[in-house]
LUMDOGU-7945 format. One record per residue (C-alpha): x, z, y. Coordinates in pm, whole numbers, plus 32768, in hexadecimal, padded with zeros to 4 digits. Layout:
XZY...
//
This chain:
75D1816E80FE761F8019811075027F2A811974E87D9280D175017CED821374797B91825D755B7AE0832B745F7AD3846674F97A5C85CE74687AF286E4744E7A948861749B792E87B875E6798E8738768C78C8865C77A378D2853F786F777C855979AD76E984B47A7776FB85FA7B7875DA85A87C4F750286807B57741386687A1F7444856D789174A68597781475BF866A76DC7683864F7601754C87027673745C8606779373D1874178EF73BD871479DC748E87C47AD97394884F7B787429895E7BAB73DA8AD87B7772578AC67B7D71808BE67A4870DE8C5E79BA6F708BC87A006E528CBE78DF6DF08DC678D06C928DF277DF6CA28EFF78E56C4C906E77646CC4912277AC6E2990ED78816EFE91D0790E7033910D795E7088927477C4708E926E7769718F9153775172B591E0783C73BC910C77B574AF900177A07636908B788A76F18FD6786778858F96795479898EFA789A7A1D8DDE78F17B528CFC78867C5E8C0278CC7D348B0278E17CD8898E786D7DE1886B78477E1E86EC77957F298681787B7FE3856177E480A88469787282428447788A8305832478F4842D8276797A84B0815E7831847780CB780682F1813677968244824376BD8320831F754982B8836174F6824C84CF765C8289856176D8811485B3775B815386F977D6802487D2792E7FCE87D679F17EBB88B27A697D5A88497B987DB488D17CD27CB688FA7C347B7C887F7C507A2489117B0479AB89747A9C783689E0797477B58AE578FB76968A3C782A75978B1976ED74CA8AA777EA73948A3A787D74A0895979D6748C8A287A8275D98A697AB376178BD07B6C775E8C017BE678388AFA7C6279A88B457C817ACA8A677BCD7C3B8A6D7C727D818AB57C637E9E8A337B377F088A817A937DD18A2F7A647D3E8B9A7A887BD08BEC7AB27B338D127ACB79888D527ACE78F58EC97A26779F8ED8793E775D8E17782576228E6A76EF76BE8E7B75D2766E8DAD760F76948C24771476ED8B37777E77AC8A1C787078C889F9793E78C188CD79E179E888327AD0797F87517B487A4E862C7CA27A6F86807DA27B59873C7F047B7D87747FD07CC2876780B17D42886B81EB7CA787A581217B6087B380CC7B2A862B7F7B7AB4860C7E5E7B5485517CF07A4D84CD7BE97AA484087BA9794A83327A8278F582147B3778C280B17B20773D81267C2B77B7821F7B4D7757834A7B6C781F84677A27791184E679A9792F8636786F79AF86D577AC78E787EF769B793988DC75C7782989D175CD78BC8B617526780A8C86761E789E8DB075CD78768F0976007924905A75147A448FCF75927A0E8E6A76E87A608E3076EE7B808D3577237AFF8BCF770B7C448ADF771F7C02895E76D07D3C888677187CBE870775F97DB48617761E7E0884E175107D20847375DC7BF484D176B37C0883DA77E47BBA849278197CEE8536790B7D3E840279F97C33846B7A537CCA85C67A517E2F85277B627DB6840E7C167CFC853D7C157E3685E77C807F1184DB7DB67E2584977E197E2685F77E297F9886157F097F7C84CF7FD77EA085977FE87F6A86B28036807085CE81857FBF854781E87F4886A581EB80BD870282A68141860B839F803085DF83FD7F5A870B85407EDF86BE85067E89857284967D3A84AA835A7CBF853E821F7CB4842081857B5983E080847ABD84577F3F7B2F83C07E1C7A91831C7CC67B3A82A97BE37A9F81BC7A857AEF81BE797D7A45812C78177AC0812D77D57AD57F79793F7AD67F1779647BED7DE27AB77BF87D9A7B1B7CFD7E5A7BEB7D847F777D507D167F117EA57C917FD47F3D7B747F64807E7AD87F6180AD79A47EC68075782A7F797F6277B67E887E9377E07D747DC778BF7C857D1379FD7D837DEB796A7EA47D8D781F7F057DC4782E808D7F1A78B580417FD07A3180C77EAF7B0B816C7DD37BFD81347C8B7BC0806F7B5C7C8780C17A5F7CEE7FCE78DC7CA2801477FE7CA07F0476997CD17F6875CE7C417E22765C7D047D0C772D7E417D8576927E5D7EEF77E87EB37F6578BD7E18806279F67E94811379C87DFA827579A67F3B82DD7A597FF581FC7B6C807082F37C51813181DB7C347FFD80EF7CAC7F1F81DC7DDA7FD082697E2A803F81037E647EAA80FA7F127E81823080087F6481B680557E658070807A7D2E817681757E2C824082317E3080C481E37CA580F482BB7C89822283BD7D50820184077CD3807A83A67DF17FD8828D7D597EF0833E7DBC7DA8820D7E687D3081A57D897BCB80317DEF7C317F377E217AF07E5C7F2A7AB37E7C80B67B6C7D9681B27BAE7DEC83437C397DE083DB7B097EB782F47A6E800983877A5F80B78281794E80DA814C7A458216806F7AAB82D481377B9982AB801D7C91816580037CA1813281547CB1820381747DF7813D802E7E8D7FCB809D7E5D803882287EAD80E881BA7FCD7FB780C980517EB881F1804C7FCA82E581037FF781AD81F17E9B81B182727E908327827C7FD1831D835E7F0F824A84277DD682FF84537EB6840F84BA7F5F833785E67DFB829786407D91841A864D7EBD846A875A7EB7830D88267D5B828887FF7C4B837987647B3C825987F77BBD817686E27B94821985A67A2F821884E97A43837D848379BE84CA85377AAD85AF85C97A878699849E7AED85DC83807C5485D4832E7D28849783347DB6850381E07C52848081797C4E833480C67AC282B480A87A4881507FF978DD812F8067781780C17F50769F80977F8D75D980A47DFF7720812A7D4877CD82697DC178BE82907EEC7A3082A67E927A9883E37F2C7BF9846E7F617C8D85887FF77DE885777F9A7E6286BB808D7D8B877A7F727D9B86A07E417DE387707D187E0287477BA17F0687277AB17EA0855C7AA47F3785767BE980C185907B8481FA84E77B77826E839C7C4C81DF82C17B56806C833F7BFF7FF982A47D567F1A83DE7DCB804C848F7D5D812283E87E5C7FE583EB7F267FE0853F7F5B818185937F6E818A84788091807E85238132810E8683814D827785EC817D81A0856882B280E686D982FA824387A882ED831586B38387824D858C8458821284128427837F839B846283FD844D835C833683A4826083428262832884C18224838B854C822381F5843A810B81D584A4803A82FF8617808882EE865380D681818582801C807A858A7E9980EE871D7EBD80CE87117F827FBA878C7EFC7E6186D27FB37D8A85587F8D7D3D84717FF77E5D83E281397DB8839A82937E0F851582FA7DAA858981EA7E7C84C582577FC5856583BA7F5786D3831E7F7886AB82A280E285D183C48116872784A380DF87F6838781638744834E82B286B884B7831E8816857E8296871786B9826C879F8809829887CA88CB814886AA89A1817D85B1885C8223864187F680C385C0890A7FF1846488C0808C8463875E8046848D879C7EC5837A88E17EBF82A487A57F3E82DE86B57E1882F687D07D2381AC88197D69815686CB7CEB825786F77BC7834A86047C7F849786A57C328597860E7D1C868387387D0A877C87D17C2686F688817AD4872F89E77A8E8863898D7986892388CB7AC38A2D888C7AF68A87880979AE8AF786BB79AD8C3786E478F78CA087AE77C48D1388AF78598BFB891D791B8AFA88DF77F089E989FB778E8A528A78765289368A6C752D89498B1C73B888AB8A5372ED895B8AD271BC88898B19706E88888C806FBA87808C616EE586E88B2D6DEB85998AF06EC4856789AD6F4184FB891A704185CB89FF7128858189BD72AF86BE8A0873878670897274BB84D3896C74EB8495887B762385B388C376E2856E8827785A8660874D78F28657867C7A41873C857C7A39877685737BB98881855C7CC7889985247E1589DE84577E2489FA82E67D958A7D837E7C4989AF83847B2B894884E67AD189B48570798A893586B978C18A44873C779F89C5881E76B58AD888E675B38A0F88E5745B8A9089EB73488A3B896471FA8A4F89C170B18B1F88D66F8D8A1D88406E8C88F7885B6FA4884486F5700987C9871A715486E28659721C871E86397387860B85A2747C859A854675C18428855F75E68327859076F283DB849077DC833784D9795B839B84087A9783F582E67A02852D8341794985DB82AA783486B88371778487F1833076BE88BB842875EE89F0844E75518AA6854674738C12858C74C78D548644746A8DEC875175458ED2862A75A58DA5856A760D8DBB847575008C6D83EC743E8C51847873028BFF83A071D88AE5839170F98AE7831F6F798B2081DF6FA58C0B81FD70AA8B4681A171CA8B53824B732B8A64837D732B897E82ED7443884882937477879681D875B1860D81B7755A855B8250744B84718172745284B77FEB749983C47F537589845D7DEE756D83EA7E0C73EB82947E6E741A81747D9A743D80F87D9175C782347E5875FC81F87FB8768480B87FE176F180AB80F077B681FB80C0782B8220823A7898818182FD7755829C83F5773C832D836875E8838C81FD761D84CD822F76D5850A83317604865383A775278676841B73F487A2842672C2880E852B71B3894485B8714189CE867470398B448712707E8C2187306F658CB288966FEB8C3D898F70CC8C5D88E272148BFF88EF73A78BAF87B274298B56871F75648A1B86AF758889D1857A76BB88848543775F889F8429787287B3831A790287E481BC785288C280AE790987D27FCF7909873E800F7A6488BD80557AF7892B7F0B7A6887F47E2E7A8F870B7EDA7BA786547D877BBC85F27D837A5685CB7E9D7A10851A7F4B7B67841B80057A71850880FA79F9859B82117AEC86E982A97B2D865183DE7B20852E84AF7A3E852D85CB796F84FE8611780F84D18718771B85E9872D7615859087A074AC86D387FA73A18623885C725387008888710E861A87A1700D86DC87DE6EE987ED88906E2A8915888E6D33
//
């Protein structure tokens, strides 16, 4: 469990505002390498004063990290864990820095020179990754954090160790630089010769209760310091902070990758797993975050176990939020089940398909359609979008194919042709009789029909149905139960392909069912099943076939920008009930 920790230094250590110039831990101002006052006394020699002994000093710098499993964090393991890759600063008694070098891997240190007697080593909160973009943890008054610890070195003192404990409260900060490193190291790996990511920023404030959030904009409201990634740490009401919260925080690493490479479409708001009615983009962004730190977990696993806070037994495919009073947030999306968890308008649905596109196929394959697909792409960045370069980068053998699709059918993701395909043009269309023989009414001829409006080429999928109707007969014909996003439209036609007329002349086609623009609050959920829905009736003058149309509305062809909510694809179940007769 988490417990309330008073922010206690140890061994004299010290948490400072490490600025250009500003106060340090002894009330002195960190200036830099200055050269010395003036002596107006011509009586002394310099040649006189004997120099200052110098020694090369080094050590090893620490955090302990906190472990946990499925269940939380576990109870007495807080193993040790390097300050690896940091730049750290020997700081004399005038508060000048004198030699500044940087830690390796393993933590070690080394700096030649140094004037015996006292002085401070500063570890700064900052790295930089191999591609050279540099990562700081800052307060929410954007001021830099560093760590500093008083040594006396002479020739029988030249071993400066620093082990930050979880007591101190700022272990956190070199655990959440840590943790964005690796997801650094991570992207470098996997994508060389691609755009660089931005420089990061993580704010962390000791009592901040917003939460553990990326952010975007420049300025205001939640974001004050401007683009980063805001910690949570809210020990007085909650008792939960995310400084160690390993998932959390690469779950937002992945949104500032979106950052820098321009895919931030996502209009945020409210989402939750079991929520399956959400914006299609945000959807893919929060689904595709918690596969991101899954991924890698998986490539920590393979390159550098020593890294990850996690025992060998417990699957990567875990997600865990550590909460200390309230219960932990525990995932497992290799065996999440439930009928919630369905359709691309779900994170844990998108979750879990990324994840076992992962397991059958390996990381690249979900990773290259996100790097080489999705910041060129036109269209809204969503799950039917990552699909599209998924197809168009990889160029998957018919049967890798088949196995792709089994994978997102199990999460009712139906990016495949329906059983009534092909029928896109008259010809081809699946013949219904939905003629009358006897006076009872209503008369279903068509009882939630399924449909997937999908195809893998740029053109629009179309389903044609052939309708048999009876003269006299009203019939209502209806989209309903609208999955995936879709938005259907319909139209009745001739055998010529023509639109037939209604009474008052008008085209027999309808778009939505049910008008968002008019509604108060608009459509809220977006994704319900009936908003982007189609419906009209009919009533043929003479016995008649005719050609029923079910496409996806133009509006995301025409205006992806505008209108990214709505997909290209989605299914729906089509209804044909005779309502009334002659």
């Amino acid at each position: 469990m988490k417990i309330n920790w008073l922010i206690t230094m140890l061994f004299s250590i010290f948490l400072v505002a490490c600025l250009d110039q500003g106060p340090d831990s002894d009330g002195n101002s960190d200036t830099g390498n200055q050269d010395p006052p003036m002596d107006d006394n011509n009586d002394d020699d310099p040649a006189d004063t004997p120099p200052v002994p110098t020694v090369t000093i080094s050590g090893k710098l620490e955090y302990q990290d906190r472990i946990y499993n499925a269940n939380g964090f576990i109870s007495g393991n807080t193993p040790m864990k390097p300050i690896r890759q940091v730049v750290v600063e020997i700081v004399n008694t005038d508060n000048e820095v004198i030699a500044t070098t940087t830690t390796d891997n393993l933590g070690n240190y080394s700096v030649e020179e140094i004037p015996e007697g006292e002085n401070k080593v500063r570890i700064i909160a900052e790295t930089q990754s191999a591609a050279g973009q540099t990562i700081s943890v800052r307060t929410h008054g954007n001021i830099q954090y560093s760590v500093s610890k008083t040594f006396t070195f002479d020739g029988d003192n030249t071993v400066a160790d620093i082990q930050l404990l979880l007591g101190e409260r700022v272990a956190g900060i070199y655990n959440m630089l840590d943790v964005m490193s690796s997801g650094f190291e991570f992207f470098d790996a996997l994508s060389p010769d691609h755009i660089q990511l931005q420089n990061l920023n993580i704010f962390w404030q000791y009592g901040q209760a917003i939460g553990s959030y990326t952010c975007f904009t420049t300025s205001g409201g939640s974001c004050v310091n401007g683009p980063g990634v805001y910690v949570l740490s809210d020990p007085f009401s909650s008792t939960d902070t995310d400084d160690f919260d390993d998932d959390v925080l690469w779950h937002e690493f992945a949104h500032f990758i979106e950052y820098s490479l321009g895919q931030t479409e996502s209009p945020g708001g409210a989402h939750s797993l079991s929520n399956n009615q959400i914006d299609l983009r945000l959807a893919w962004s929060e689904g595709h975050a918690t596969y991101l730190q899954m991924a890698i977990k998986t490539w920590l696993r393979a390159t550098h176990p020593e890294r990850l806070s996690i025992p060998g037994f417990l699957a990567t495919s875990h997600y865990v939020d550590n909460k200390a009073t309230s219960p932990v947030i525990s995932v497992d999306y290799a065996n999440l089940i439930g009928s919630q968890y369905r359709n691309a308008t779900n994170e844990a649905a998108i979750s879990k398909s990324l994840w076992f596109l992962q397991d059958r196929s390996g990381i690249d394959v979900v990773w290259q359609p996100v790097i080489d697909y999705l910041s060129g792409n036109s269209t809204a960045d969503t799950f039917e979008a990552f699909w599209d370069g998924l197809i168009a980068t990889r160029n998957p053998s018919s049967i890798l194919l088949s196995q792709w699709q089994s994978t997102l059918s199990e999460r009712a993701i139906h990016y495949q042709k329906d059983a009534q395909e092909d029928d896109n043009e008259i010809v081809d269309a699946a013949n219904f009789d939905c003629t009358v023989t006897d006076s009872i009414y209503p008369a279903t001829c068509i009882n939630g029909q399924t449909g997937y409006l999908y195809s893998q080429s740029t053109v629009a999928d179309k389903d044609m149905y052939a309708l048999s109707l009876t003269a006299g007969v009203t019939y209502q014909i209806a989209t309903d139960n609208l999955r995936n996003g879709a938005d259907t439209k319909i139209s009745l036609l001739d055998v010529n392909g023509n639109e037939l007329l209604d009474n008052n002349s008008d085209p027999l086609v309808n778009d939505d069912a049910f008008d968002c623009e008019l509604q108060l609050g608009g459509c809220n959920p977006l994704h319900d099943g009936t908003h982007f829905s189609s419906a009209l009736e009919y009533t043929p003058s003479t016995d008649i076939t005719v050609y029923l149309l079910v496409q996806s509305s133009s509006a995301m062809y025409d205006d992806p920008t505008n209108y990214g909510y709505l997909a290209r694809y989605g299914d729906y179940d089509l209804t044909v009930t005779a309502i009334s007769g002659p």
